[in-house]
N, C-alpha and C positions, 0 to 999 in steps of 0.2 A: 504494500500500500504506500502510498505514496504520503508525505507528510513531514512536519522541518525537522531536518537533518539533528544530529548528535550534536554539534557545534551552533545550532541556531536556538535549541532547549537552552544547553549549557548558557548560554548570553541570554538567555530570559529567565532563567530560574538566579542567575549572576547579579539581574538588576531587579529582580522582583522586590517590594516589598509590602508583604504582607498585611499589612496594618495603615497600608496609604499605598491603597493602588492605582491610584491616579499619577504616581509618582515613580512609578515603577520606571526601568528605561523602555522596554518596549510593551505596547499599551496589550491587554487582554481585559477580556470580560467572564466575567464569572457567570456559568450558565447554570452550575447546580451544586447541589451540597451533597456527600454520603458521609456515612457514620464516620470515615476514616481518610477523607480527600475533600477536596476542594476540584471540580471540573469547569476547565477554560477553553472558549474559544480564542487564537491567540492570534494577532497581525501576523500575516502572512500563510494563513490555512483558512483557507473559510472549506473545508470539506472534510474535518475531525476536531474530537472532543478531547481536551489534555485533562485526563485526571490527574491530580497531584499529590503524592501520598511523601510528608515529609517525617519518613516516622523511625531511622535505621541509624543504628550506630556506626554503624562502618560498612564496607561493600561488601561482605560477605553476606551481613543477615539479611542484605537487600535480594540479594541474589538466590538465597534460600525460599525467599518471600515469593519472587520470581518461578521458581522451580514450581512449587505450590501453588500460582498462582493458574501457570498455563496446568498443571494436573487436574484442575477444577474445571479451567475452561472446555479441555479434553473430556471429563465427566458430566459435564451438561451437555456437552454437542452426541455423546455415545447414548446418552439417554433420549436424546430428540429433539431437544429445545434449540432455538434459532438463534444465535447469539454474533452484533456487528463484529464485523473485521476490525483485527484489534493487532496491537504489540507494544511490546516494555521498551521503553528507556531508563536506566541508572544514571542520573550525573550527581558528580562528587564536587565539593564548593570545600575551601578551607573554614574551620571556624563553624561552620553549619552542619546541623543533619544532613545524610545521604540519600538522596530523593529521588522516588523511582516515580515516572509518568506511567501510565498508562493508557494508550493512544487507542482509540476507539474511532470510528468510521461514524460521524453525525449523521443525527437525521434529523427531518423538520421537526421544530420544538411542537408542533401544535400536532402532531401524532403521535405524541407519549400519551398512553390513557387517562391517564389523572386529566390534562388536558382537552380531553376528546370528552370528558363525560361534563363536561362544565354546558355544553351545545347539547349533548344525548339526552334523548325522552328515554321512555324507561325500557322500550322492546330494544332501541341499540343498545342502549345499554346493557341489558341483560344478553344478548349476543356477545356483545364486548367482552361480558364478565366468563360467561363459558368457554372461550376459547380461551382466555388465561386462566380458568378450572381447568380444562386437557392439559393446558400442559404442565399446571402445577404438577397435578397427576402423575405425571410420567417421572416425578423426582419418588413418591411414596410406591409405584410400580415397581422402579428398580431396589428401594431399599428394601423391601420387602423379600426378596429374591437374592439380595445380597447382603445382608446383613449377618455377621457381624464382619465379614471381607472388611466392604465397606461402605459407607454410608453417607449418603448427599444432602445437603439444606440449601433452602435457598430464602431469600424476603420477596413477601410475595405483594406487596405493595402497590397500587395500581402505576405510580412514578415509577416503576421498572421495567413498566412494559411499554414497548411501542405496538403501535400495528400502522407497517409502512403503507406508503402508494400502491405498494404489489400485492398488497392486504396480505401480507406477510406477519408471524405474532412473535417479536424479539425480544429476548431478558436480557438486559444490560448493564445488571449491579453483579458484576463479576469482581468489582476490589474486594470484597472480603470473602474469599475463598475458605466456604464453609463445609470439609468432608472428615469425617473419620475414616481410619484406616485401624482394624482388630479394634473399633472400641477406643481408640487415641487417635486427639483433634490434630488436624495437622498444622492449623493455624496457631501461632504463638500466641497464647492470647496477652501479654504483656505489649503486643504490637496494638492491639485497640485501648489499651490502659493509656497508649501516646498522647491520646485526644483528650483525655481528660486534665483536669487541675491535676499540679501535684500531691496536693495537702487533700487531693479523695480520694488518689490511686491506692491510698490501703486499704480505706473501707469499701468501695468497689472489687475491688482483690476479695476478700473476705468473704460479704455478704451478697452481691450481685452479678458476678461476672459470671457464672454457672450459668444465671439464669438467663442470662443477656444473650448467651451464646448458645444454649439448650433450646431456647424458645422453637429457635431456627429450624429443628428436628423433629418437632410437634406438628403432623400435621394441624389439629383443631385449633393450635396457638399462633399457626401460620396463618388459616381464613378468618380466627377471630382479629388479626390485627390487620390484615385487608377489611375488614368490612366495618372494623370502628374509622379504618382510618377515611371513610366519606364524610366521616364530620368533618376531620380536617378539609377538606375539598371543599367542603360547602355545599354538601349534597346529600344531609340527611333525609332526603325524601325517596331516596333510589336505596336504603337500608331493609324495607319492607322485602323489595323484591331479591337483593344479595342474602339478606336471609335464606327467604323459601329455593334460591338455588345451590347454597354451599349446602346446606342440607341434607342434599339431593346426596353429595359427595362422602358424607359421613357413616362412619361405620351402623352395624345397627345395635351397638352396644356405646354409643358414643353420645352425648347428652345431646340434643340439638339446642341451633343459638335460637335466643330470643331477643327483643329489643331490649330489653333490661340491663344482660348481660352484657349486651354491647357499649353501651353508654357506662355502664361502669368501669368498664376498662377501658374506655376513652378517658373518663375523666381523670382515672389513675396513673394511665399515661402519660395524659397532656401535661398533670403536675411535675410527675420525673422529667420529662423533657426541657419543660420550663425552667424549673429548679435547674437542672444540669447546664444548659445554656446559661444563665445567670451567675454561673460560679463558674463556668469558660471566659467567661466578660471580665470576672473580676479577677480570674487570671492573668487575663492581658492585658489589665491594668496595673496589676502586682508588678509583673515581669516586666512590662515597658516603662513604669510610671517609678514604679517604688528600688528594681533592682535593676533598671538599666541597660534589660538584655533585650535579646531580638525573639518576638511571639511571632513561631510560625506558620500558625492556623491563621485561618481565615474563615471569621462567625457570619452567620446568616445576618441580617437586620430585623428588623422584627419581623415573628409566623404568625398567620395569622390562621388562628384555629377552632 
């Protein structure tokens, strides 16, 4: 795929900064946020997305991360799902974390689903939501059959999915490479602890990160967090109907959703979320403001939920 060279990253991850992107030397736009990246459209590519993942202590662990990463990508394409043309860059900066891109093939921002159901009545939409049911599917087909070999997750979020011009149905939150292998994660989970403040990565360590990461593996904890997450959209009136279809998908020993259920774990989410971004804030006003160092994330502005 075609896309800027090793030496044209390097000179923009060289001048980025972080915390005043208007200032950076060569200009990009921030197209999306994931748990663990920051994704840019950058001058001089308008036909790929640079996820940014500045999270490695040195070139080896990034490389590791690398390894693991494409093993995942290879595990969602073996199981069926459609996932853009993609590939890694590593560049090393003195003084800074070691930062890998991962370069993915854009597509029009207004055919990612979350997008598309903002226009959808409720029959597209319900089309919409089933074809990303089949292919959730096709992750709980294979773990089923392979387990405990190994074992695949994925976030099943409507923001992860596109459906192109070719009415083609693509998942594209491939940075955080979620499989077990015998029963053991292959993802380091101290690489997602990166994201967070320092003074909460032990109580996160401790009491949350199990569950942060286990969720992933449930299927019911998968569609329950795809179908609260329509609040967030603005689209709690299409809830009724993603009920009565995830339903459809549940075991018959498996509780079904009701709106109740949903809304409470919206609302319990929304707070974590909240909370968690508010103490990323007041991180990088610690680290910029009070100890004078370089914050290399880059926070959303406010969500509106």
């Amino acid at each position: 795929m075609m896309s800027l060279t090793k030496g044209e990253l390097q000179k923009f991850e060289s001048g980025l900064q972080p915390t005043a992107l208007a200032q950076s030397t060569i200009p990009a736009e921030v197209i999306g946020y994931g748990e663990i990246s920051t994704v840019f459209q950058i001058q001089g590519d308008d036909q790929n997305a640079y996820k940014r993942l500045p999270l490695f202590n040195n070139r080896k662990v990034a490389e590791d991360y690398t390894q693991i990463y494409d093993s995942y990508c290879n595990y969602l394409k073996q199981i069926g799902l459609n996932l853009p043309e993609d590939k890694t860059v590593i560049i090393t900066h003195d003084q800074r974390p070691v930062v890998l891109y991962i370069v993915q093939r854009k597509h029009t921002p207004k055919r990612f689903a979350h997008k598309l159901i903002k226009t959808y009545d409720e029959q597209q939409f319900a089309e919409l939501l089933k074809r990303i049911c089949i292919e959730i599917e096709k992750i709980w087909n294979f773990n089923s059959k392979n387990i405990p070999k190994i074992e695949v997750a994925l976030d099943g979020q409507l923001s992860n999915w596109i459906l192109t011009e070719n009415n083609e149905v693509l998942y594209i939150d491939t940075s955080t490479p979620l499989f077990k292998i015998n029963n053991i994660e292959q993802l380091n989970p101290e690489l997602i602890l990166k994201t967070a403040p320092s003074f909460l990565r032990w109580i996160l360590r401790l009491f949350f990160l199990k569950d942060v990461m286990g969720r992933y593996y449930d299927r019911r904890l998968v569609y329950l967090d795809l179908i609260a997450n329509l609040y967030k959209e603005q689209r709690p009136d299409l809830i009724p109907i993603a009920i009565q279809i995830i339903n459809y998908y549940l075991n018959a020993d498996e509780k079904p959703f009701n709106i109740e259920e949903i809304e409470k774990y919206y609302k319990e989410d929304k707070l974590i979320w909240t909370l968690f971004l508010a103490f990323r804030r007041f991180d990088k006003w610690l680290t910029t403001k009070i100890l004078r160092r370089r914050y290399e994330f880059i926070l959303p502005g406010k969500i509106k939920r």
